[in-house]
Structure formats: C-alpha cells, structure tokens
PAMARSE-765306 format. One record per atom (N, C-alpha, C): residue in one letter; x, y, z. Coordinates in pm, whole numbers. Layout:
BEGIN
+-----+--------+--------+--------+
! res !     c1 !     c2 !     c3 !
+-----+--------+--------+--------+
!   A !      X !      Y !      Z !
...
+-----+--------+--------+--------+
//
This chain:
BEGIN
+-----+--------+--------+--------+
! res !     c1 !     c2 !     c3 !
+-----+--------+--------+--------+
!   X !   1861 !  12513 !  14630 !
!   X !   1972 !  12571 !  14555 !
!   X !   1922 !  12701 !  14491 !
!   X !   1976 !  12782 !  14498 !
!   X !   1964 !  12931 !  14424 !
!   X !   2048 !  12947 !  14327 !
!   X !   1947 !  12917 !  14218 !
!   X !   2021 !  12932 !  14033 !
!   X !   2012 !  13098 !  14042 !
!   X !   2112 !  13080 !  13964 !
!   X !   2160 !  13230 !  13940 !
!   X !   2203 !  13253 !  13755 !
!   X !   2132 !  13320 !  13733 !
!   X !   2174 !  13361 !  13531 !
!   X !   2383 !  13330 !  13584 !
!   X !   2414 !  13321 !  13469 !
!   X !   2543 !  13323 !  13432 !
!   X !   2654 !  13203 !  13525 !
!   X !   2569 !  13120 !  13561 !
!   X !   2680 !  13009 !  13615 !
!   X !   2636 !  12889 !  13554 !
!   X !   2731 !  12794 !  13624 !
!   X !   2758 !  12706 !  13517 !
!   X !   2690 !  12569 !  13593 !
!   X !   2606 !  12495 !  13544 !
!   X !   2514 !  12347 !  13606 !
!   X !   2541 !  12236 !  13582 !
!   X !   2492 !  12104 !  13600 !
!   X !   2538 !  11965 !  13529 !
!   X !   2347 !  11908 !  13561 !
!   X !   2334 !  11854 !  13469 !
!   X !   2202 !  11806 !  13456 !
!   X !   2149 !  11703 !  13504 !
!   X !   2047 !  11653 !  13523 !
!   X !   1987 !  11523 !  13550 !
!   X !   1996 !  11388 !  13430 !
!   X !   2005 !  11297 !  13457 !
!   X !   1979 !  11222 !  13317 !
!   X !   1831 !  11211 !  13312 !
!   X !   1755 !  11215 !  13389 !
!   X !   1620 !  11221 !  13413 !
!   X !   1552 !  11297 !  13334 !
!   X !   1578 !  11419 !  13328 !
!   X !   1500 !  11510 !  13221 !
!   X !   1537 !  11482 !  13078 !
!   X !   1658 !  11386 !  13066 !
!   X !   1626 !  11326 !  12938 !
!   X !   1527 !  11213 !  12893 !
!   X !   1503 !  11133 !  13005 !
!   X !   1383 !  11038 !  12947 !
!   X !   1240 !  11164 !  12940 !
!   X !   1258 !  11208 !  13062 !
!   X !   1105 !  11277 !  13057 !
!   X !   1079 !  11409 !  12929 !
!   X !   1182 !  11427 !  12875 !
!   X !   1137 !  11550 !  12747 !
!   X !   1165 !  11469 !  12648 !
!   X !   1273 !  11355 !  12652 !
!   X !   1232 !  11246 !  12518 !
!   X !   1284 !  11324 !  12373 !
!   X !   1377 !  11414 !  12313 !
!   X !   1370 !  11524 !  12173 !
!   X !   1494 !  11434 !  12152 !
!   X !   1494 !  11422 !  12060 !
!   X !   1644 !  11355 !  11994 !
!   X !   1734 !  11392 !  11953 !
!   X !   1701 !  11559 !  11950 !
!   X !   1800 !  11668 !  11905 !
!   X !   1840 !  11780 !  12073 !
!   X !   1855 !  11697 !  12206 !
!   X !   1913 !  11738 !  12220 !
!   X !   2057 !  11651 !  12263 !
!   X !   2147 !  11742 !  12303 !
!   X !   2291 !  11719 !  12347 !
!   X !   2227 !  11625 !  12471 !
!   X !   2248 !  11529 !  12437 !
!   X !   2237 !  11414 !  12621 !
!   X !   2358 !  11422 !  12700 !
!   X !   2347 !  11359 !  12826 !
!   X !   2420 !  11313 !  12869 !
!   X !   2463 !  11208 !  12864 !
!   X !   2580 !  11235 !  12707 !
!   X !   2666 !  11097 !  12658 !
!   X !   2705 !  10998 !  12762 !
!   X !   2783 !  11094 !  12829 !
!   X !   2873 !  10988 !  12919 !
!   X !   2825 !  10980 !  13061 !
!   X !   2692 !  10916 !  13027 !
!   X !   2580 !  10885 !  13137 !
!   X !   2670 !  10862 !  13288 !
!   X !   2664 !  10943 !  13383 !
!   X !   2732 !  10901 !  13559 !
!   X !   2856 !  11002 !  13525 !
!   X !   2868 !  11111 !  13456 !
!   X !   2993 !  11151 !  13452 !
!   X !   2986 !  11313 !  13441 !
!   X !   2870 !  11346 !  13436 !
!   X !   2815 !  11486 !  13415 !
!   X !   2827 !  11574 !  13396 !
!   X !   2853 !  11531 !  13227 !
!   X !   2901 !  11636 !  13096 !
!   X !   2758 !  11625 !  13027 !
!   X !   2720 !  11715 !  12963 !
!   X !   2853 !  11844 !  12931 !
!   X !   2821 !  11972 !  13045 !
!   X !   2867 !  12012 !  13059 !
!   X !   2826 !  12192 !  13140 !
!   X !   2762 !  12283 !  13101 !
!   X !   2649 !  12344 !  13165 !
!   X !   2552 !  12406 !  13108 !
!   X !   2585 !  12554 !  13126 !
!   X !   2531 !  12657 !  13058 !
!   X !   2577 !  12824 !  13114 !
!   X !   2361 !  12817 !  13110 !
!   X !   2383 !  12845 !  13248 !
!   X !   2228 !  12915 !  13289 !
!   X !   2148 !  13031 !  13307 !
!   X !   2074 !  13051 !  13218 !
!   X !   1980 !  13168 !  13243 !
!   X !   1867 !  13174 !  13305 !
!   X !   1835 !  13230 !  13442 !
!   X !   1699 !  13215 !  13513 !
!   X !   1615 !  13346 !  13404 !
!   X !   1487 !  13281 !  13397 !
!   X !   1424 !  13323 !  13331 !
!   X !   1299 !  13357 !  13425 !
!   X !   1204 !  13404 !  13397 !
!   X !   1045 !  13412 !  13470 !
!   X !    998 !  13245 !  13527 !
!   X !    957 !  13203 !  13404 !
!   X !    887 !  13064 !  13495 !
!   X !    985 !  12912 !  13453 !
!   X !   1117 !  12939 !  13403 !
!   X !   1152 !  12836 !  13374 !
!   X !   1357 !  12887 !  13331 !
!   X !   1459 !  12816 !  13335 !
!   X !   1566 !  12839 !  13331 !
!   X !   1604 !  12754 !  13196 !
!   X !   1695 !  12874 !  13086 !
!   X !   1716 !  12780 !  13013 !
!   X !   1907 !  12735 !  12993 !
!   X !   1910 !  12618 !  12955 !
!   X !   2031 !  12555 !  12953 !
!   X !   2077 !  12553 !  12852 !
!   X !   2208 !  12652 !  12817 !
!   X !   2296 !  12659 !  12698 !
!   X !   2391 !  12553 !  12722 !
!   X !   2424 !  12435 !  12640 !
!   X !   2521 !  12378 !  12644 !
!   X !   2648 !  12398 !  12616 !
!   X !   2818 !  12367 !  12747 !
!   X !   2949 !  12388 !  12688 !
!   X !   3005 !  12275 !  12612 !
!   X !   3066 !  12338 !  12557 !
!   X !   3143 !  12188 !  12521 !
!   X !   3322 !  12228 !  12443 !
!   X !   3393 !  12107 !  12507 !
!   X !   3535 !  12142 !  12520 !
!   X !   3603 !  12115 !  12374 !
!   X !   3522 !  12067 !  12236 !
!   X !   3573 !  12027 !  12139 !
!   X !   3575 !  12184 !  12027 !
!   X !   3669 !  12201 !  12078 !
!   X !   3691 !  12381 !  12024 !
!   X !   3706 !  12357 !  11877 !
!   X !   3768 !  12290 !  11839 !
!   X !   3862 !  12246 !  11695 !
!   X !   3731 !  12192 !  11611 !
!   X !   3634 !  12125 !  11636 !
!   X !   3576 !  12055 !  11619 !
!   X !   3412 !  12182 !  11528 !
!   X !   3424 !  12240 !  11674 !
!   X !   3319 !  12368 !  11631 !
!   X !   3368 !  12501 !  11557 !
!   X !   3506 !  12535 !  11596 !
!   X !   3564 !  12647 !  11517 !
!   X !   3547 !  12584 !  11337 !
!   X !   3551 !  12482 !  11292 !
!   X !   3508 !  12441 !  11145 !
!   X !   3360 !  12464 !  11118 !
!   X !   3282 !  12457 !  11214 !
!   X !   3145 !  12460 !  11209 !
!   X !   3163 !  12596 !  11210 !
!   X !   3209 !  12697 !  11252 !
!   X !   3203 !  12815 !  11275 !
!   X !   3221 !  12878 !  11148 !
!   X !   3371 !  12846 !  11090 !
!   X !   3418 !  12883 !  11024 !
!   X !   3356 !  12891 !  10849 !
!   X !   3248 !  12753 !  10833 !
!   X !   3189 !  12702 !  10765 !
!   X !   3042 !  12835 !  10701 !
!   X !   2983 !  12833 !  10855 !
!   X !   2882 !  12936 !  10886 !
!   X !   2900 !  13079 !  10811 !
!   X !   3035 !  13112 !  10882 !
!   X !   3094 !  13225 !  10842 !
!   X !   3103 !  13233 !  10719 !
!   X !   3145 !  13137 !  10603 !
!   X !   3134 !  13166 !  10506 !
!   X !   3044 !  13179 !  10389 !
!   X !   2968 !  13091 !  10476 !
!   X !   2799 !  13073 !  10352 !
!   X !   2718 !  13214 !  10392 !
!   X !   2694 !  13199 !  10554 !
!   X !   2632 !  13355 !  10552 !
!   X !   2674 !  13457 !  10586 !
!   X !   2818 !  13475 !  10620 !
!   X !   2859 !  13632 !  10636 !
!   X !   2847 !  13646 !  10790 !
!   X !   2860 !  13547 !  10886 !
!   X !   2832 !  13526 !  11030 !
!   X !   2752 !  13401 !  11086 !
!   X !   2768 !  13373 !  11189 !
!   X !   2726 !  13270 !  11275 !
!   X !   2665 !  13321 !  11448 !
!   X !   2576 !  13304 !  11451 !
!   X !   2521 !  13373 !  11568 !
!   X !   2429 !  13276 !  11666 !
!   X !   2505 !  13142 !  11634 !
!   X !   2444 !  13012 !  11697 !
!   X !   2547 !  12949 !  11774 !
!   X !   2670 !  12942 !  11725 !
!   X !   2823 !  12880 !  11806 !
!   X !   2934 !  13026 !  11859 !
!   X !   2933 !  13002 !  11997 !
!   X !   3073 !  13134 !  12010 !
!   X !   3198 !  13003 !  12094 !
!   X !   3274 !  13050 !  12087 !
!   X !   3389 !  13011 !  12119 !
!   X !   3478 !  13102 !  12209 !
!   X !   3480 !  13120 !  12355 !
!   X !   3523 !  13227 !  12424 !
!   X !   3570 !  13137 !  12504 !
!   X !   3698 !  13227 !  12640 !
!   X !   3724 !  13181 !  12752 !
!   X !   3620 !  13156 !  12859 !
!   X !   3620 !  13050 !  12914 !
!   X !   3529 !  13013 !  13032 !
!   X !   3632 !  12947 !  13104 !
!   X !   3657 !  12984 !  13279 !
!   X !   3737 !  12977 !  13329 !
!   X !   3907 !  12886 !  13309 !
!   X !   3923 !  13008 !  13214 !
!   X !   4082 !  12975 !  13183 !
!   X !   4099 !  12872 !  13083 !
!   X !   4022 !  12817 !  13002 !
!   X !   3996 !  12767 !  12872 !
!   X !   3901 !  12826 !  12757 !
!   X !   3946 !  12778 !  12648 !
!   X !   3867 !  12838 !  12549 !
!   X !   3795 !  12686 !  12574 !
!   X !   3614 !  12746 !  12529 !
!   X !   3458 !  12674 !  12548 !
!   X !   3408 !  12714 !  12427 !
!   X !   3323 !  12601 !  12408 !
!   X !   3235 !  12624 !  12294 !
!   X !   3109 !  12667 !  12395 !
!   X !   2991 !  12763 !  12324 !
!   X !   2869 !  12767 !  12370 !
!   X !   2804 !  12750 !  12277 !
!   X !   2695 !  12632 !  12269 !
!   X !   2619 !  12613 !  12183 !
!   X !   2476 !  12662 !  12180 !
!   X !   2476 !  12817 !  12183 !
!   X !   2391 !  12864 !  12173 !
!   X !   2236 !  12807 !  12093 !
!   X !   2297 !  12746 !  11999 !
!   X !   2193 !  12645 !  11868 !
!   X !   2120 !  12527 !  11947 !
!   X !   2180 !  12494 !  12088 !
!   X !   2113 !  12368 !  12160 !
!   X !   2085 !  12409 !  12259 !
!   X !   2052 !  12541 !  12288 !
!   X !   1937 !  12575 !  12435 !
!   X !   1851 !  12488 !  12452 !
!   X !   1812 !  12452 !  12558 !
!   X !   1676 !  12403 !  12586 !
!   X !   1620 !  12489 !  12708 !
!   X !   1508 !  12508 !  12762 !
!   X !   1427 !  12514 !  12915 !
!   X !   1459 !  12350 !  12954 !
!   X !   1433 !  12407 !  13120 !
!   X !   1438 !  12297 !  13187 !
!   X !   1394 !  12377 !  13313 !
!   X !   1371 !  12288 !  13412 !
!   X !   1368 !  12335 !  13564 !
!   X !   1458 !  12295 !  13651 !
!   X !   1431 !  12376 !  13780 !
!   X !   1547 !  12386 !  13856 !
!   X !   1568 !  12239 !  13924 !
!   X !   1436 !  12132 !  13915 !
!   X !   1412 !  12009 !  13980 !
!   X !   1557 !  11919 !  13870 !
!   X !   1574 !  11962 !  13789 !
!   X !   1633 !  11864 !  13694 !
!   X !   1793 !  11914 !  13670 !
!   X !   1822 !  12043 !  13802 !
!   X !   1955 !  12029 !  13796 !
!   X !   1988 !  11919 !  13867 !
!   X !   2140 !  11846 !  13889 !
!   X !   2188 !  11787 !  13916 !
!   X !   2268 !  11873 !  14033 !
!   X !   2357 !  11971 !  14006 !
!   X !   2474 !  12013 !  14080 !
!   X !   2515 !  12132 !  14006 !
!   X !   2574 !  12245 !  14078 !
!   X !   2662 !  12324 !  14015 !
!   X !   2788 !  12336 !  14030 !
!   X !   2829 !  12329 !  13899 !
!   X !   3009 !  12310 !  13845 !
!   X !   3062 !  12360 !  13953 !
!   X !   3186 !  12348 !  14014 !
!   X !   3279 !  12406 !  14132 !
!   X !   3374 !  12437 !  14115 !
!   X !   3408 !  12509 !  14127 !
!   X !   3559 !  12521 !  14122 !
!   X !   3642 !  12477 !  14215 !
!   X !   3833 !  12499 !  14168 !
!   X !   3903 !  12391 !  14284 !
!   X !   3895 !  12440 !  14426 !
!   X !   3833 !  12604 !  14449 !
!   X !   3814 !  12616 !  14592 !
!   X !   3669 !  12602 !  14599 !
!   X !   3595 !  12518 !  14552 !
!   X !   3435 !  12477 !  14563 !
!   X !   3319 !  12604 !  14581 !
!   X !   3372 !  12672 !  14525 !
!   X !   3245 !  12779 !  14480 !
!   X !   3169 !  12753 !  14330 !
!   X !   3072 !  12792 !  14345 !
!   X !   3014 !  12778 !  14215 !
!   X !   3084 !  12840 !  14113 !
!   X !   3079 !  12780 !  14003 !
!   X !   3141 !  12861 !  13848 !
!   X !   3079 !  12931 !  13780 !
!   X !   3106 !  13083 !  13759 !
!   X !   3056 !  13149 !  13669 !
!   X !   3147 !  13221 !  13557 !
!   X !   3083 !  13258 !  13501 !
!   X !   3113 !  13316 !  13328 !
!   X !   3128 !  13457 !  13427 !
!   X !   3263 !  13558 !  13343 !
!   X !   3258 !  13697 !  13370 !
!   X !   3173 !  13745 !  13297 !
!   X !   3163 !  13870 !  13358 !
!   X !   3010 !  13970 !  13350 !
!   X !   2977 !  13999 !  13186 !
!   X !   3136 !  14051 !  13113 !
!   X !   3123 !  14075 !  12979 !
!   X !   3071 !  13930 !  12898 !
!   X !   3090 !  13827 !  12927 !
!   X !   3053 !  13700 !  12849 !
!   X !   2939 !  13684 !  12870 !
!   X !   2865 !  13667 !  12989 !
!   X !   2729 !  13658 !  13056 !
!   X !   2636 !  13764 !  12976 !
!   X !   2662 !  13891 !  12982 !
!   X !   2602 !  13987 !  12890 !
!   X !   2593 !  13947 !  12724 !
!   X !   2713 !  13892 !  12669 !
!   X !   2757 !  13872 !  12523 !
!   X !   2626 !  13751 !  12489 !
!   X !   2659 !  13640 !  12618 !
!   X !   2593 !  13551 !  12553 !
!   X !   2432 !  13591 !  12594 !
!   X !   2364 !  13677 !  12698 !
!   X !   2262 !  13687 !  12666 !
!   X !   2175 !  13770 !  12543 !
!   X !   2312 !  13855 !  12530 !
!   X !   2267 !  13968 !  12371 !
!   X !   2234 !  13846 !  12289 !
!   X !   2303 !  13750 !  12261 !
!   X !   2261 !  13640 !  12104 !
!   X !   2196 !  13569 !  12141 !
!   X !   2131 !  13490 !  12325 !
!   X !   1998 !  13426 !  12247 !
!   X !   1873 !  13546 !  12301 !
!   X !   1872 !  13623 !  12302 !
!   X !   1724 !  13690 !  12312 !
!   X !   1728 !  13692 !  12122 !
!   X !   1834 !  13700 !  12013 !
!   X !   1863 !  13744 !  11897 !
!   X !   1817 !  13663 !  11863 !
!   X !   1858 !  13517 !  11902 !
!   X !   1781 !  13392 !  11855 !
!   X !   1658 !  13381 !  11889 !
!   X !   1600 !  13420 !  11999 !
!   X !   1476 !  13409 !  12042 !
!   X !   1387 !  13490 !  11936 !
!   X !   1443 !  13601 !  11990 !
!   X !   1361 !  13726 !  11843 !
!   X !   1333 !  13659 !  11730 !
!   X !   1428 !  13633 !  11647 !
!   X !   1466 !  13542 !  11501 !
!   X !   1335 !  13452 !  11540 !
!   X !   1351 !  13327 !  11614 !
!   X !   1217 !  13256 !  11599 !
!   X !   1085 !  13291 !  11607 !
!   X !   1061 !  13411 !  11681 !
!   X !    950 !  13450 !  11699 !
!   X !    865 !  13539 !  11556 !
!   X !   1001 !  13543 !  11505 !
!   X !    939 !  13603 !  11350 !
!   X !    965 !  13493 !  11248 !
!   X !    964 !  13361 !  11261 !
!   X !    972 !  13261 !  11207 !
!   X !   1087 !  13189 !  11181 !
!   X !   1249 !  13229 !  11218 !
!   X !   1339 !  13198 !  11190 !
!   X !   1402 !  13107 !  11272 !
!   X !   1371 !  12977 !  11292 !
!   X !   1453 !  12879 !  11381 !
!   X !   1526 !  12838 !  11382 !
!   X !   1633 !  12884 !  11463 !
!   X !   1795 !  12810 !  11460 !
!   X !   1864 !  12759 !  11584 !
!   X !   1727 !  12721 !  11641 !
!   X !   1755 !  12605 !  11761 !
!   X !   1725 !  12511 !  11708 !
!   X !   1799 !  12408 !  11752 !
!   X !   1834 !  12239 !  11721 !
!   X !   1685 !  12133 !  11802 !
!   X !   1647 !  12193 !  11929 !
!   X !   1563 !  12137 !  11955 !
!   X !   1410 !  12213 !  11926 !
!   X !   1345 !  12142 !  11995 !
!   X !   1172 !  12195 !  11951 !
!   X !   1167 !  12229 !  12119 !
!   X !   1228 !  12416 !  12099 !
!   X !   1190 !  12507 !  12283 !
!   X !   1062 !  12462 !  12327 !
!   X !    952 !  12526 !  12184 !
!   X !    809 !  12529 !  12246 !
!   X !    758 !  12441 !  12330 !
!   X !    819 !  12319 !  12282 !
!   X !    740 !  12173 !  12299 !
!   X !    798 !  12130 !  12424 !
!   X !    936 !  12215 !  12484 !
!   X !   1012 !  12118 !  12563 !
!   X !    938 !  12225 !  12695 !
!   X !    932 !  12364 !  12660 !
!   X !    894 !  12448 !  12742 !
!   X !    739 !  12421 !  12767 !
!   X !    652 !  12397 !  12712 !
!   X !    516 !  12374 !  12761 !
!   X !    515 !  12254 !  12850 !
!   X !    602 !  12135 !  12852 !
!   X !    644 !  12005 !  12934 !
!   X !    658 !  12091 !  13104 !
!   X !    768 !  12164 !  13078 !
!   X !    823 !  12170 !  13167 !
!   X !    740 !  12278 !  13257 !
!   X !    635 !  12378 !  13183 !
!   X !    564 !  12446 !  13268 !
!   X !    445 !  12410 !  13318 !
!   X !    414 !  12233 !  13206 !
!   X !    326 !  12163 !  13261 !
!   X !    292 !  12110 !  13407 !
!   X !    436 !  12099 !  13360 !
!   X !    542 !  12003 !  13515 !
!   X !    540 !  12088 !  13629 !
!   X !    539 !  12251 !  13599 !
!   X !    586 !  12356 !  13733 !
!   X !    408 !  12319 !  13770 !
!   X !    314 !  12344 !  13722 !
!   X !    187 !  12359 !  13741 !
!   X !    134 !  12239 !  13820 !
!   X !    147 !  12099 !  13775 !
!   X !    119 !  12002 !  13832 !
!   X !    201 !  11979 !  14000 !
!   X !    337 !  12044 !  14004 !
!   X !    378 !  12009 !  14115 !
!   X !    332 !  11942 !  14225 !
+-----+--------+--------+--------+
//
C-alpha cells in the first residue's frame, strides 16, 4: 500500500496491545474500524491524527480552550468529505505502515482524502505542536517519544 500525507486510514487493533499508552484514542468499537485517521508520511515513521464525528461534544472543548487561553491549537473542527470532523490534533501518535489496517473509501472506492487547503492547515498546527514540545511545551495526550522509539525499534528489527 502507498501511504500518502493527507488521506484518511483505519488502524490495526494490534498496535494497540503492542504500544500499550492509555492515553491513546483505541479502537473502542473493536471489529468496526473507528475512528479515522488523517495521515502524515513522515521520514522514518507516519503519524496518525485522529477524526472523530462528535462535533458538539469537542466544539465545548474548543470553546472552553478559547476562553482560558485566547485560542486552541490542539482541536479543529473543519469539513472532511461533506461533514463537519473533529481533528484531534492533541492525540497524534507515530505508528507504521505494518499497523495500517485499510484506507477509508469512498462510495466510488477510492481512497479518502482531505482537500489541499485542510491538509496544509492541519500540517501548519502540528509541526506548531511539535515545535511547542521541543521547547518543552506538551500538548499531546500521548507520550510521541516513547511510542516513536517502539516503533523505530520495530522498523530496525524487521
């Protein structure tokens, strides 16, 4: 399969026993393969932004954000094919390409992607987040470092 930045994946349940973090988004509804990921190929590893369809749910979280600090640069809420999506920018993880499952389809079975302006939007805020941590500011939900050294453990051992 040829991952491509800006489309959309469904995961393994597998790479949830094997990274084991309790903070991330699982696959709740184990055999049913939610939630939908927006993917970024990266150098040695792809990381997985989680979607999720509870708009109402996160626009309070949003809204919340917005008011204590003057912005939120962890939750966006945009169209993804013909619905408004949450992206939970705050629950990236790495993963590898062994631990996709499938990519999302659409009803004429092409792969799903994000338009070009969203794909760009959402990579401007996590390199922002990335930056932010790298000068000590963490506002990812899981532990990247820990999940990313696993997984490049994993590319190495192959």
């Amino acid at each position: 399969m040829k991952v491509k930045t800006g489309y959309i994946y469904h995961i393994k349940d597998e790479y949830f026993d094997v990274v084991d973090d309790e903070n991330l988004m699982t696959n709740h509804e184990r055999g049913k393969k939610r939630p939908t990921y927006f993917t970024i190929k990266d150098k040695d590893i792809l990381w997985f932004i989680p979607l999720s369809s509870k708009v109402e749910k996160y626009r309070k979280i949003i809204n919340s954000k917005v008011n204590k600090y003057g912005r939120c640069d962890t939750i966006l809420i945009r169209e993804i094919l013909g619905k408004d999506s949450v992206i939970l920018l705050q629950n990236a993880f790495p993963t590898l390409e062994k631990y996709i499952d499938h990519a999302h389809l659409l009803d004429n079975g092409k792969p799903a992607k994000v338009v070009e302006s969203l794909k760009d939007e959402i990579l401007q805020k996590f390199r922002y987040l990335l930056k932010l941590k790298s000068k000590g500011v963490n506002l990812f939900f899981t532990d990247i470092d820990k999940i990313k050294n696993i997984m490049l453990k994993e590319k190495v051992v192959k």
